[in-house]
C-alpha positions as CSV (number, residue, x, y, z in Angstrom):
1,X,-4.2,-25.8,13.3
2,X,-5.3,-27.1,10.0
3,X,-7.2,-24.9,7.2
4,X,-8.5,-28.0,5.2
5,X,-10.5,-28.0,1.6
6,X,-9.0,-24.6,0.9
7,X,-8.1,-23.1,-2.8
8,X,-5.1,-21.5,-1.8
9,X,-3.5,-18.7,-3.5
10,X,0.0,-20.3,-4.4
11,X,2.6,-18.9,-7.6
12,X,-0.2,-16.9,-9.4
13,X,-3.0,-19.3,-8.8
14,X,-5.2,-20.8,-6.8
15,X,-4.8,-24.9,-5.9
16,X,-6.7,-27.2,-4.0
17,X,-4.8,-27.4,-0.8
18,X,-4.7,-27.7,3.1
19,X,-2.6,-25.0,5.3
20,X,-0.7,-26.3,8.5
21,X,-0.3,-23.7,10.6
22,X,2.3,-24.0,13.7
23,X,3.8,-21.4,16.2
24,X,2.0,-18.6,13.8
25,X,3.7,-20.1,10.9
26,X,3.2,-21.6,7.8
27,X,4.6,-25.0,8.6
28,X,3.1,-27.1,5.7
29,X,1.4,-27.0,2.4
30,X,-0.6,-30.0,1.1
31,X,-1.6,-30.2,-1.7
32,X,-5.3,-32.2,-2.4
33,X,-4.9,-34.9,-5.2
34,X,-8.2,-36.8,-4.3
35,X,-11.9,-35.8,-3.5
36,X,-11.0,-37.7,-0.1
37,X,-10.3,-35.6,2.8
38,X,-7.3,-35.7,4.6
39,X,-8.0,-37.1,8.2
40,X,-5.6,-34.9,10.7
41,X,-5.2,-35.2,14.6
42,X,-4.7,-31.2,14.9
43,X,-8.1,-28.8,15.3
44,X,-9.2,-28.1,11.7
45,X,-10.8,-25.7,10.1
46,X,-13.2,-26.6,7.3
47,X,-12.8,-23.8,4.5
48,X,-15.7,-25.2,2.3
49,X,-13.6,-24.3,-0.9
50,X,-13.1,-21.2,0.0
51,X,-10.4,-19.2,-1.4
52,X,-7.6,-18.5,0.9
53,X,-5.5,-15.2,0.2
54,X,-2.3,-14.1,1.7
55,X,-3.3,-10.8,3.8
56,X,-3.2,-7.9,1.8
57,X,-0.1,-5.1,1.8
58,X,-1.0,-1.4,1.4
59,X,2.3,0.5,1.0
60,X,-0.1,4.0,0.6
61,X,-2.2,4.4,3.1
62,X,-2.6,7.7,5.5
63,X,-5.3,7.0,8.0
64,X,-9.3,5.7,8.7
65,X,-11.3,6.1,11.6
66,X,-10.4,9.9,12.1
67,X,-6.9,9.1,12.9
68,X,-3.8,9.1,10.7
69,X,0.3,8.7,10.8
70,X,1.0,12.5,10.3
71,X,-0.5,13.1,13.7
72,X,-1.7,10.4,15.7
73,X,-0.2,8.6,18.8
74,X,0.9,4.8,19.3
75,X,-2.3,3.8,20.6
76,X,-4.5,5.6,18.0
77,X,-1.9,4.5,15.2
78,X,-2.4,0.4,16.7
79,X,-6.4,1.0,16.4
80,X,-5.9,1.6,12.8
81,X,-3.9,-1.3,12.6
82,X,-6.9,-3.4,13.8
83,X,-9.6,-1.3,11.5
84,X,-7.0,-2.8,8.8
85,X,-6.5,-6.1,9.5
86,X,-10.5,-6.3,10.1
87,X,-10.6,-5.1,6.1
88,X,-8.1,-7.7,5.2
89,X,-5.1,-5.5,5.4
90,X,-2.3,-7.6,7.4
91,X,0.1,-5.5,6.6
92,X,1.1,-1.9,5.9
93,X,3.5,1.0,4.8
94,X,2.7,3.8,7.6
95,X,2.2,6.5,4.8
96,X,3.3,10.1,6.4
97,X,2.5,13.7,4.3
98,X,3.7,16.7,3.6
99,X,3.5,19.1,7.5
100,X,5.0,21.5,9.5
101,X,8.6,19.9,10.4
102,X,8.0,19.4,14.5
103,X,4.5,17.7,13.7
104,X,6.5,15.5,10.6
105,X,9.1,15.2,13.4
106,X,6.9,13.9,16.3
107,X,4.6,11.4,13.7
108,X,7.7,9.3,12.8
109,X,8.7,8.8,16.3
110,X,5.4,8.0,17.3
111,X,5.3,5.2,14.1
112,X,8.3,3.7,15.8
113,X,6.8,3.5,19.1
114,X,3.9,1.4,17.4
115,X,6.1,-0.4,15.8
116,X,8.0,-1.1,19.2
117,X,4.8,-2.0,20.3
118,X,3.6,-4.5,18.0
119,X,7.3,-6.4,18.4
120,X,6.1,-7.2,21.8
121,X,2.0,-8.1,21.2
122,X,0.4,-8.6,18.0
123,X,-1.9,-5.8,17.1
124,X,-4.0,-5.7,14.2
125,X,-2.1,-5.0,10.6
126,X,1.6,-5.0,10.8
127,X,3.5,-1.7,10.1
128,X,6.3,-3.0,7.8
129,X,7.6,0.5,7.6
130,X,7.3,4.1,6.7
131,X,5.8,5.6,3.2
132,X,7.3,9.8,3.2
133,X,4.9,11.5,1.0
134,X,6.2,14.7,0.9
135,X,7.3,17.4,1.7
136,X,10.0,17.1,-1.2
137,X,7.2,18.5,-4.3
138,X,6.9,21.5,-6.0
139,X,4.1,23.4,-5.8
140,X,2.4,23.2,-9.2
141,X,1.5,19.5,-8.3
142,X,1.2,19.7,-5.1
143,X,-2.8,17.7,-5.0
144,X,-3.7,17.7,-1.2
145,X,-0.6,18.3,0.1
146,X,0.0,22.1,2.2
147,X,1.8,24.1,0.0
148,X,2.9,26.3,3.1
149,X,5.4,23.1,4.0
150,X,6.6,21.9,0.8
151,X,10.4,21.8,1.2
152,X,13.8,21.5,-1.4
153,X,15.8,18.0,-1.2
154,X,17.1,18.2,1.7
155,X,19.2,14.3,2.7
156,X,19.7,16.2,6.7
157,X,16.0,16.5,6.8
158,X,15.9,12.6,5.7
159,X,18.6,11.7,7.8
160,X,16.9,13.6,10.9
161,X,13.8,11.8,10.0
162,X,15.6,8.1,9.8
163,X,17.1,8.6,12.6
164,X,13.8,8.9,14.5
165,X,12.3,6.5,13.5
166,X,14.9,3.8,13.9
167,X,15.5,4.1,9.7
168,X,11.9,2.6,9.0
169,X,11.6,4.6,5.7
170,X,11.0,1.7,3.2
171,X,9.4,4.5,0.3
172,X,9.9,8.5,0.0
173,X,8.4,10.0,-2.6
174,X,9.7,13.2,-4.3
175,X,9.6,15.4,-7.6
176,X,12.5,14.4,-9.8
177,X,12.2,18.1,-11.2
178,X,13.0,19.7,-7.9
179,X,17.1,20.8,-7.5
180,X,19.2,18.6,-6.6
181,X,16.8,15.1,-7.2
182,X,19.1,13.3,-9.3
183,X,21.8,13.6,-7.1
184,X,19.8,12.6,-4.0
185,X,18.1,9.6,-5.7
186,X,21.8,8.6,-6.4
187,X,22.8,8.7,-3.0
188,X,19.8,7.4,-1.9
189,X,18.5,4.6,-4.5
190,X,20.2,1.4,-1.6
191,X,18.8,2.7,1.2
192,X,15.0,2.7,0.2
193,X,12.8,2.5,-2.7
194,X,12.3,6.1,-4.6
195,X,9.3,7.3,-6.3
196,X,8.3,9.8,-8.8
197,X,5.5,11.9,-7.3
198,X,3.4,15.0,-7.0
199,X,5.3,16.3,-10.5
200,X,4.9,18.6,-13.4
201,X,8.0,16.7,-14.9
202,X,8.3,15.7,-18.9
203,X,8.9,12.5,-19.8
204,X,13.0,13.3,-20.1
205,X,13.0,14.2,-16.7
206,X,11.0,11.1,-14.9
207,X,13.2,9.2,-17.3
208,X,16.4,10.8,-16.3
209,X,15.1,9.9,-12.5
210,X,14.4,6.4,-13.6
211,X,18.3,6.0,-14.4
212,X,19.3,7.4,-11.3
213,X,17.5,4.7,-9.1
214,X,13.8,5.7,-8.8
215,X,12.0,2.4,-9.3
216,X,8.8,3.6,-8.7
217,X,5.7,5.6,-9.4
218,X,3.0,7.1,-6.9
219,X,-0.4,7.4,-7.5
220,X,-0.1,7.1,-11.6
221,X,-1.8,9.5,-13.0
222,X,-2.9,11.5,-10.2
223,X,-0.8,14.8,-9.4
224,X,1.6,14.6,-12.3
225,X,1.3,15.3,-15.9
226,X,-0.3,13.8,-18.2
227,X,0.0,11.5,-20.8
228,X,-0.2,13.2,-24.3
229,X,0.6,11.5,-27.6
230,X,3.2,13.8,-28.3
231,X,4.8,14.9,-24.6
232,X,4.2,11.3,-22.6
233,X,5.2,12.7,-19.3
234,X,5.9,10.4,-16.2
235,X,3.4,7.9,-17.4
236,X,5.2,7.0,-20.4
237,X,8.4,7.2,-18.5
238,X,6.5,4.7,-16.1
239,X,5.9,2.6,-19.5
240,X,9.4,2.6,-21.0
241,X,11.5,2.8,-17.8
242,X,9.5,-0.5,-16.5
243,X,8.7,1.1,-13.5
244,X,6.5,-0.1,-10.7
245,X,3.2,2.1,-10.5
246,X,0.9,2.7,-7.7
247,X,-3.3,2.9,-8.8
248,X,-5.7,4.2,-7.0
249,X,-8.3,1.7,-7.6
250,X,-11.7,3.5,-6.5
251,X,-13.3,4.3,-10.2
252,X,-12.6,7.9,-8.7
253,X,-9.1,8.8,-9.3
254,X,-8.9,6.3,-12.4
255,X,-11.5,5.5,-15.0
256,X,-12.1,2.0,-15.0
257,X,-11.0,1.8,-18.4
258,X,-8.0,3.3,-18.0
259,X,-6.9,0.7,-15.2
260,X,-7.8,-2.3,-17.3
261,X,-5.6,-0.7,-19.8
262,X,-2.5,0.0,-17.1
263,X,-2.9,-3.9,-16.4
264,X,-2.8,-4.4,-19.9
265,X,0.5,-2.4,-20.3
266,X,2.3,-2.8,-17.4
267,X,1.7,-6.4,-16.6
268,X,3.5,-7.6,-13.2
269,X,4.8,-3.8,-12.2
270,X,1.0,-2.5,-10.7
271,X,0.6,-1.7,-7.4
272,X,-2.6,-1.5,-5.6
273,X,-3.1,1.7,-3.3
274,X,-5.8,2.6,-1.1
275,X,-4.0,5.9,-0.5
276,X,-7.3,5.9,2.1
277,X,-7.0,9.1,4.4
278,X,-8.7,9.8,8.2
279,X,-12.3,9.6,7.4
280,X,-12.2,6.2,5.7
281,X,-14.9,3.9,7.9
282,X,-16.7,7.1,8.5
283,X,-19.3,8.5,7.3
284,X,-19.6,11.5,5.0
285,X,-19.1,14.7,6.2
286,X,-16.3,17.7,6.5
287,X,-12.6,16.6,8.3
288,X,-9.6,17.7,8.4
289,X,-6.8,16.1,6.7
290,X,-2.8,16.5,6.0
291,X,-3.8,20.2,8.0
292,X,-6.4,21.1,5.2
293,X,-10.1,21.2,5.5
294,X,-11.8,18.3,3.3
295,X,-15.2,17.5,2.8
296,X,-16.3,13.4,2.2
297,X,-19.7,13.3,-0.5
298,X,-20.9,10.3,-1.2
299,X,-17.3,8.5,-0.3
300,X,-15.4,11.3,-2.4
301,X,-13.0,13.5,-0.5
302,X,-12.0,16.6,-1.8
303,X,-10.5,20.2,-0.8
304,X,-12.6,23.3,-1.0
305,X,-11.5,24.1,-4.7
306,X,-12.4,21.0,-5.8
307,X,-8.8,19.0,-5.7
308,X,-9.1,15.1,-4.9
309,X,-7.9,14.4,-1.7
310,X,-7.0,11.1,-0.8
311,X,-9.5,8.4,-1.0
312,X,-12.2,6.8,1.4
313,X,-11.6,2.9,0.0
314,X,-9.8,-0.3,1.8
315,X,-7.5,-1.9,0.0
316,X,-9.6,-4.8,-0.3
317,X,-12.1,-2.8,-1.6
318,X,-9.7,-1.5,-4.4
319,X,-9.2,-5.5,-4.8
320,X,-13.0,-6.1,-5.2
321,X,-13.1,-2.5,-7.9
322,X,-10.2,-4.1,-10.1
323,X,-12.2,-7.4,-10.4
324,X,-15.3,-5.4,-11.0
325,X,-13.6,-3.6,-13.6
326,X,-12.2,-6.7,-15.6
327,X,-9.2,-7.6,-14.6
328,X,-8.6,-11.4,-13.4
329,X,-8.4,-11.7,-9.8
330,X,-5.2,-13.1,-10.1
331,X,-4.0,-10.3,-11.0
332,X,-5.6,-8.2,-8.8
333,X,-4.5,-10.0,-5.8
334,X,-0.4,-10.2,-7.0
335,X,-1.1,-6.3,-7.0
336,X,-2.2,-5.7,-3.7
337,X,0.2,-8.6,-2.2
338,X,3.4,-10.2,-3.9
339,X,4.1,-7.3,-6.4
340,X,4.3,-4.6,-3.9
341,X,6.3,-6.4,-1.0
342,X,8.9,-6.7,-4.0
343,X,8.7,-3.0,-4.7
344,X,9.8,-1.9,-1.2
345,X,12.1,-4.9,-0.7
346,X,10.2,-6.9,1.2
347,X,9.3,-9.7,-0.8
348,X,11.0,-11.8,1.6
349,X,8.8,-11.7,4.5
350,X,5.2,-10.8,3.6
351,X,3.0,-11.1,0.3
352,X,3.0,-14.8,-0.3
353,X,1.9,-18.3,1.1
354,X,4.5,-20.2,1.3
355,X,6.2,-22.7,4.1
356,X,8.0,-20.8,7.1
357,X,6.1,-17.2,6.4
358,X,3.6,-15.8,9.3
359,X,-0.1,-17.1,8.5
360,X,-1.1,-13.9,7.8
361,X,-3.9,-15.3,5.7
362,X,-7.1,-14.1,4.2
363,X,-10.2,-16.7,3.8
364,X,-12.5,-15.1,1.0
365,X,-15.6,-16.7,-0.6
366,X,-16.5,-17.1,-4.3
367,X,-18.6,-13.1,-4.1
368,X,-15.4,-12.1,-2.9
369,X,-16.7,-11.4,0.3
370,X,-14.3,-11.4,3.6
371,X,-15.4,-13.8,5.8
372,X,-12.0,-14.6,8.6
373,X,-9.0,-12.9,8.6
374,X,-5.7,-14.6,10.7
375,X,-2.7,-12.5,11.7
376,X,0.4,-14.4,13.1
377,X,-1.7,-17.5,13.1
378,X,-4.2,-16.5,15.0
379,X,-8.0,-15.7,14.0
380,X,-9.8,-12.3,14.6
């Protein structure tokens, strides 16, 4: 199959280009140096100019369509995967959070069950592997998460967990304050990518983390200090450490000005999250989510007291927010593709277009509108 007058997203940019796609690969990229078409013998499809992303990666995302990983079985977990790839989302970081330890137990075997299932058919988004959020946090910044299952460090509890789920963990998340964190992100920094989260730390603390091995922030901003000119917290630590940051990119969690001045600041280390939860796709209304009651107002989800809980957004639509609120979609897309793949080690395998990658690919219009998304070479 050939995607043909394309402006493929390629190294930061976008170039005039026709996609070969073989076997559900990427076989060729060629470039257009005329106005003349290229005449091929294989079906093509004419992309009018189109843009052509790779498919999006959301390393933070917790559920839509009333289900979600903490709870839900394999063949709930692969209808989310196909609510995802239909919003662009090709791939995915099965985001877990903070529960009683049998239901934590039972959701990361039933994560590598999907994942056993999608080795053997496509279905919908990839899971690329597991985001732990929680139950590692203290209390005072705990956000959403049920403070009756907050646990210490505990590397048996991590082991148990790898173990069933066939050492998917790709991103655990923990409070650097908590005993014993420094020693655990030590032991731990090789095996997956550690983040700063859910923390009341000062900015010596998140730093001290930072030269342990964490490389990473969640949610920035969100359930953490904040950022005074005097005591800068974890965001400063985020700043000075170079550390990549996650950004909830719904105008909700973060003012818009305040994101176009992250991307001004932290150029090539942003991360764009959905951090979506259960009742994303539906409509407003009260849920349940991470075992708490939540109620969803005009797209908002929060607890009882008022706390944000997760948001209601696709990670394209946190791509289409960014652009609205200035920053170039170059940018953008790097941040919700390329940049995190590298920030969980995967940069290898999924967040670019390149020659011998999976045509997971992503054909956009100049509104920014979705209009055909292709998993493993193969169209929705």
């Amino acid at each position: 199959m050939i995607l043909q007058n394309g402006l493929v997203f390629i190294n930061d940019e976008f170039i005039p280009a026709d996609l070969i796609v073989e076997k559900g690969k990427i076989a060729a990229i060629s470039p257009r140096r005329t106005s003349h078409p290229t005449a091929y013998k294989d079906p093509t499809i004419d992309c009018a100019e189109k843009m052509i992303w790779p498919g999006l990666f959301d390393i933070h995302t917790h559920g839509c369509m009333g289900f979600d990983f903490s709870k839900s079985q394999p063949e709930e977990i692969l209808s989310m995967c196909s609510f995802y790839a239909a919003h662009g989302i090709t791939s995915l970081l099965a985001t877990t959070m903070t529960s009683e330890d049998t239901l934590y137990a039972r959701a990361m075997h039933s994560i590598r069950q999907a994942i056993t299932m999608q080795t053997k058919k496509t279905c919908g988004a990839r899971i690329q592997g597991i985001h732990m959020e929680g139950p590692f946090f203290g209390a005072a910044k705990k956000g959403a998460h049920d403070e009756n299952y907050l646990r210490p460090i505990s590397q048996a509890l991590v082991d148990e967990y790898q173990e069933r789920c066939g050492y998917a963990i790709r991103l655990l998340d923990l409070d650097p304050s908590l005993p014993g964190a420094l020693d655990f992100i030590r032991r731990n920094k090789d095996n997956f990518t550690i983040s700063i989260a859910h923390t009341n730390c000062d900015y010596k603390r998140a730093l001290a983390a930072a030269e342990a091995g964490a490389t990473h922030i969640t949610h920035l901003f969100n359930a953490m200090r904040p950022l005074l000119h005097r005591e800068p917290g974890p965001v400063g630590a985020a700043f000075a450490a170079r550390l990549n940051v996650e950004l909830i990119c719904d105008g909700i969690h973060i003012h818009p000005a305040v994101i176009e001045l992250i991307f001004s600041a932290m150029s090539g280390r942003i991360l764009l999250i959905s951090d979506s939860i259960n009742p994303t796709g539906l409509v407003d209304g009260k849920y349940m989510a991470g075992g708490l009651p939540i109620e969803v107002k005009e797209k908002r989800a929060y607890l009882a007291d008022g706390t944000l809980a997760g948001s209601t957004i696709t990670l394209f639509d946190a791509v289409k927010n960014a652009v609205r609120f200035h920053i170039p979609l170059n940018q953008a897309l790097l941040a919700a593709t390329a940049l995190p793949a590298k920030a969980v080690g995967l940069s290898d395998t999924v967040g670019e277009i390149a020659c011998g990658r999976d045509a997971d690919l992503l054909i956009v219009d100049e509104s920014l509108n979705l209009e055909r998304v292709m998993i493993g070479g193969e169209f929705l």
